[in-house]
C-alpha positions in Angstrom: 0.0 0.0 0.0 2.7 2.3 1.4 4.5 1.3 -2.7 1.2 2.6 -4.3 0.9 5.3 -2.3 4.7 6.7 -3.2 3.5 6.1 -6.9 0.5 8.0 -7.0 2.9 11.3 -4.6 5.7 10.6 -8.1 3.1 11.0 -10.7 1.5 14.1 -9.3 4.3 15.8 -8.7 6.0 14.6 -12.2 2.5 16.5 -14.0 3.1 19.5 -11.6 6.4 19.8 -13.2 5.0 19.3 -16.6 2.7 22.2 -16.5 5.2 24.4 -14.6 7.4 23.6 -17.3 4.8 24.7 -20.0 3.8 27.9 -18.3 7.6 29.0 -18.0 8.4 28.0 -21.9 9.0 31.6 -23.6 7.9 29.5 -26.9 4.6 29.7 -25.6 3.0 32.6 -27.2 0.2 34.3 -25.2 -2.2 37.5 -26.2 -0.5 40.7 -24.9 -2.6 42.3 -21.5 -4.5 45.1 -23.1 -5.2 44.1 -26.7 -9.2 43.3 -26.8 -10.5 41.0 -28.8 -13.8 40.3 -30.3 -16.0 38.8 -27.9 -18.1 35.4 -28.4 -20.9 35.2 -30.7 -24.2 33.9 -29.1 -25.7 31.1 -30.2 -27.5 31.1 -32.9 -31.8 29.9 -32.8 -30.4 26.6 -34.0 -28.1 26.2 -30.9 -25.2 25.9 -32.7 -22.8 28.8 -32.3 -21.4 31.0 -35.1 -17.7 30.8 -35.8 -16.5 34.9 -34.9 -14.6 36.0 -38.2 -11.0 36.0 -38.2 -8.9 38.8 -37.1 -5.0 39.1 -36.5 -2.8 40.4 -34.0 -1.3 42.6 -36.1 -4.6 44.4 -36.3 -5.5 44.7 -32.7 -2.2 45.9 -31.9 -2.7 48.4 -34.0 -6.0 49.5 -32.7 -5.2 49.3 -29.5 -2.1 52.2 -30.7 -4.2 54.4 -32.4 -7.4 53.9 -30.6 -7.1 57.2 -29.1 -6.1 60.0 -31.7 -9.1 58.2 -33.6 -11.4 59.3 -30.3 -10.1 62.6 -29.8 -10.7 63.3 -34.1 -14.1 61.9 -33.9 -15.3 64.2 -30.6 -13.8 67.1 -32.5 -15.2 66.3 -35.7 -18.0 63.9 -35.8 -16.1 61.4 -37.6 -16.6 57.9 -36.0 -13.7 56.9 -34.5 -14.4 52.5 -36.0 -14.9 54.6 -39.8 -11.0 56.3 -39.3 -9.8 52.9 -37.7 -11.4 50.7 -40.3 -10.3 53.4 -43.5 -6.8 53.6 -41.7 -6.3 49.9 -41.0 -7.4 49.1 -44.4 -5.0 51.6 -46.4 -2.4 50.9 -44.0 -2.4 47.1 -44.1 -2.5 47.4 -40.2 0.3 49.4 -40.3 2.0 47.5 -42.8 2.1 49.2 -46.1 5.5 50.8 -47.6 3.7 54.4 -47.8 3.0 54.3 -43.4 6.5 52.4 -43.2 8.2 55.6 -44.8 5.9 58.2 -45.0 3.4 58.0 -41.7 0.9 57.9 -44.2 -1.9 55.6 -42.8 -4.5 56.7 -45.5 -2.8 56.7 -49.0 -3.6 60.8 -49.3 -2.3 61.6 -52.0 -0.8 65.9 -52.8 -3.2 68.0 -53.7 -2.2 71.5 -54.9 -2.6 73.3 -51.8 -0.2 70.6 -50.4 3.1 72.2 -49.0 4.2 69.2 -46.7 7.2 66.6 -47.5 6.5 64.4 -50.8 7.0 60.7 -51.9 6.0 59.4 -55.3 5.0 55.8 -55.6 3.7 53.8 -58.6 -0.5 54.2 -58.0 -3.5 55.4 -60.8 -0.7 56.6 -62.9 3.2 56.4 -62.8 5.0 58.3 -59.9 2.2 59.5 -58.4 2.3 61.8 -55.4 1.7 60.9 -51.8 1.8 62.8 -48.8 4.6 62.3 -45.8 4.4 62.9 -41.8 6.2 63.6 -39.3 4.5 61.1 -37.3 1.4 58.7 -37.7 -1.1 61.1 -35.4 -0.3 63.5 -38.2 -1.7 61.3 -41.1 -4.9 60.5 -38.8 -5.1 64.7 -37.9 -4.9 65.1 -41.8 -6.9 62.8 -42.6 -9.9 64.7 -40.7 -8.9 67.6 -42.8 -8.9 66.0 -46.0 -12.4 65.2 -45.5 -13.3 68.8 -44.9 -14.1 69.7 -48.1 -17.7 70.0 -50.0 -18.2 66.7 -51.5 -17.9 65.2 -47.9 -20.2 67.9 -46.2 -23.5 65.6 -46.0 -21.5 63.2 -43.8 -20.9 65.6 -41.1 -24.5 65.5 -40.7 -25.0 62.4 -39.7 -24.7 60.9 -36.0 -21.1 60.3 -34.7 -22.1 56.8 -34.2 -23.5 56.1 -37.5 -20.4 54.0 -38.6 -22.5 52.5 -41.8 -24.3 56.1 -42.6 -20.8 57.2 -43.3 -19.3 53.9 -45.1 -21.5 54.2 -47.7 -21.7 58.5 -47.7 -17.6 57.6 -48.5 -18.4 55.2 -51.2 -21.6 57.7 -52.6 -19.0 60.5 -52.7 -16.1 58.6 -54.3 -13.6 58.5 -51.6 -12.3 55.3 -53.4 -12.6 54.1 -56.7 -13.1 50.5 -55.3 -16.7 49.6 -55.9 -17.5 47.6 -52.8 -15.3 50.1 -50.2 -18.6 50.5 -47.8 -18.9 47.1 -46.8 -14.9 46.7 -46.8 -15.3 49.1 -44.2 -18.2 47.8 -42.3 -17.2 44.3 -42.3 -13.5 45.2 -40.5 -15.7 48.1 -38.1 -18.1 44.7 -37.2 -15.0 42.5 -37.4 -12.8 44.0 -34.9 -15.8 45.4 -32.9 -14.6 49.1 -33.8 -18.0 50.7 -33.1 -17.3 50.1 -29.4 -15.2 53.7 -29.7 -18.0 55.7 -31.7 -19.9 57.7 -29.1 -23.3 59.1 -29.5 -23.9 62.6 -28.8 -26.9 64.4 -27.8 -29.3 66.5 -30.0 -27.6 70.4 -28.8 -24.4 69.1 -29.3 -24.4 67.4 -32.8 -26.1 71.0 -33.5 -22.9 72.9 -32.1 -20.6 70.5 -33.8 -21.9 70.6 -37.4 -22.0 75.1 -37.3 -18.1 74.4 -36.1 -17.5 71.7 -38.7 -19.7 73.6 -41.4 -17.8 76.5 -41.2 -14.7 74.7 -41.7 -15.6 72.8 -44.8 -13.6 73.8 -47.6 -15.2 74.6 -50.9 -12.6 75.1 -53.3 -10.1 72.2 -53.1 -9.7 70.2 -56.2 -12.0 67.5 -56.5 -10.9 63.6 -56.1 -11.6 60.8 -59.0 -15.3 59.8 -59.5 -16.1 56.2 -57.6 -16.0 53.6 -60.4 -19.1 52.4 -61.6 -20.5 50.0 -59.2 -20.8 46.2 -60.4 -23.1 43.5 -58.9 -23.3 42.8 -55.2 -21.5 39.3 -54.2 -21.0 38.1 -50.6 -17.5 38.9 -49.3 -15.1 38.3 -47.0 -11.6 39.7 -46.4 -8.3 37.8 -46.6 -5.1 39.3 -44.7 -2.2 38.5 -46.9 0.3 36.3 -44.9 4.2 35.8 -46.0 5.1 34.3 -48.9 0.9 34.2 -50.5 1.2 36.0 -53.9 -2.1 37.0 -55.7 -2.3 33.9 -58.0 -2.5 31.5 -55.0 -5.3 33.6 -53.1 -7.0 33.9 -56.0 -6.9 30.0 -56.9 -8.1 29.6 -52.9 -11.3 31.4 -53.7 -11.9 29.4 -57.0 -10.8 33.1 -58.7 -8.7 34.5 -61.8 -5.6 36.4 -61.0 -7.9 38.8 -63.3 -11.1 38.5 -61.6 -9.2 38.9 -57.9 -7.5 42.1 -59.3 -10.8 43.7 -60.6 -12.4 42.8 -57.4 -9.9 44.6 -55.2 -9.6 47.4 -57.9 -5.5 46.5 -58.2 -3.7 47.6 -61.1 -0.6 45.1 -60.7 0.1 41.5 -58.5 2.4 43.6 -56.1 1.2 42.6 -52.2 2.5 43.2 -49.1 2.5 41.4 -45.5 -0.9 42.5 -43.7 -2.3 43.8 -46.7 -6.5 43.2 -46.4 -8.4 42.2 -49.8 -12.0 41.3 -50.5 -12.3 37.5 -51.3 -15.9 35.7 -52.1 -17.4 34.0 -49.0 
C-alpha cells in the first residue's frame, strides 16, 4: 500500500512539473494584456454557435495604438472613431504598407495643390504618383480629418457620430475610393474588430454645435478627387489578410478566382502585395 501510495505522490508531482514547465516556456506565445478581442458570438436559434470572423494580432495591436487619436478626431469632428480605424487599417495594411513604413501615411492621401508638406511618389493610378509624408502617424490621422473637410464630404458631417454605416456608404456615394465595394470593406472590419465600441453618440444640442463648427470649416474650393468607379453586382465577401510568402495567383486559386477576376475585385492595377495587406475574397 505504502509502494502505491509513493506512486501516485511521483506521478503528481512529475505532472506538476509538466505544466510548470509549460507555463515558463518563452515558446509559448500568449495574447499581450491590453489588446481586446472580439468577444463570443451567441448562439444562434439553432443552438449551434457562429464561428466569430477572423482577425490578426497585427490588427488589434494596431488599434489598440491608435485607438485614441481616432477618439479625440471623432469628438472634434464627428467622424466615427471605427470609420477612421477601419479606413486607416485598411490603407495601411494594419500598419504595414510601404507608404505608413516611410511616410506615416496611414491613409494613402495623396498631394493635392494646396499641399506644401514633404512628398513621396509611388507607382498608384498613374506612374509616380504623389503621396503625402508625416512627421508622425497622429499627423496622417489629424490630416486625414482635414482631408475630408471639403464639400463633397459635407453631407456626412451630418449624420450621428455613431452612425459607422451612414458614413461607409456616404464615402463610397462621394467617391472617396474608386473601389466599388469600399462600404462594406469598411463595415465588415468596423463589425470584425468590434470598432463601433469607440464611436460615441452625442446628444441633440451638441451634434447641433458641432456641425455650425465643422460647417464653417468645410472647404469649398479644393480640387475634386476621382469619381467612384461604376458599381458592379453585389456578391457576398469576405476579407483575406495576406500572410508571407501568399502571392495574388495563389489567393485567387483559394477562392476558386482568376488572377484577373481577384485584381478587378480589389480594384489593383498590378500582382504587387504586401504582408498584412487586407483584400475582398468571395465567402
Amino acid at each position: 500500500m505504502r509502494t502505491l501510495y509513493a506512486l501516485i505522490a511521483l506521478f503528481t508531482c512529475a505532472s506538476c512539473l509538466s505544466k510548470h514547465e509549460v507555463l515558463q516556456n518563452p515558446r509559448v506565445h500568449t495574447r499581450p494584456g491590453p489588446v481586446r478581442t472580439p468577444s463570443s458570438v451567441p448562439p444562434s436559434s439553432t443552438g449551434e454557435n457562429k464561428r466569430p470572423a477572423a482577425t490578426s494580432l497585427s490588427g488589434h495591436q494596431y488599434i489598440e495604438r491608435y485607438k485614441d487619436i481616432a477618439i479625440t478626431e471623432m469628438e472634434r469632428y464627428g467622424i466615427p472613431a471605427s470609420i477612421k480605424l477601419a479606413q486607416a487599417l485598411l490603407e495601411s495594411g494594419n500598419g504595414n504598407s510601404s507608404l505608413a513604413r516611410e511616410a506615416n501615411n496611414h491613409f494613402g492621401i495623396k498631394c493635392t495643390p494646396e499641399w506644401v508638406g514633404g512628398k513621396t511618389y509611388k507607382d498608384d493610378d498613374r506612374r509616380d504618383d504623389c503621396f503625402r509624408v508625416y512627421a508622425q502617424p497622429e499627423d496622417s490621422f489629424k490630416d486625414h480629418s482635414q482631408f475630408l473637410l471639403r464639400k463633397r464630404y459635407a453631407a456626412l458631417f451630418e449624420l450621428d457620430k455613431d452612425d459607422y454605416k451612414g458614413w461607409a456608404r456616404g464615402l463610397k456615394a462621394a467617391g472617396y475610393a474608386t473601389n466599388p465595394r469600399y462600404a462594406d470593406l469598411l463595415i465588415d472590419l468596423i463589425e470584425r474588430y468590434e470598432l463601433h465600441q469607440y464611436d460615441r453618440p452625442e446628444s441633440r444640442q451638441a451634434k447641433i454645435r458641432r456641425e455650425a463648427v465643422v460647417q464653417e470649416e468645410i472647404v469649398e474650393n479644393k480640387p475634386q478627387e476621382q469619381q467612384i468607379a461604376q458599381a458592379k453586382a453585389p456578391v457576398s465577401i469576405d476579407i483575406h489578410e495576406v500572410r508571407q510568402g501568399e502571392t495574388l495567383s495563389a489567393i485567387a486559386r483559394k477562392y476558386g478566382l482568376s488572377t484577373t477576376e481577384l485584381k478587378d475585385l480589389n480594384g489593383l492595377k498590378t500582382e504587387s502585395l504586401f504582408i498584412g495587406q487586407l483584400i475582398l475574397v468571395p465567402k
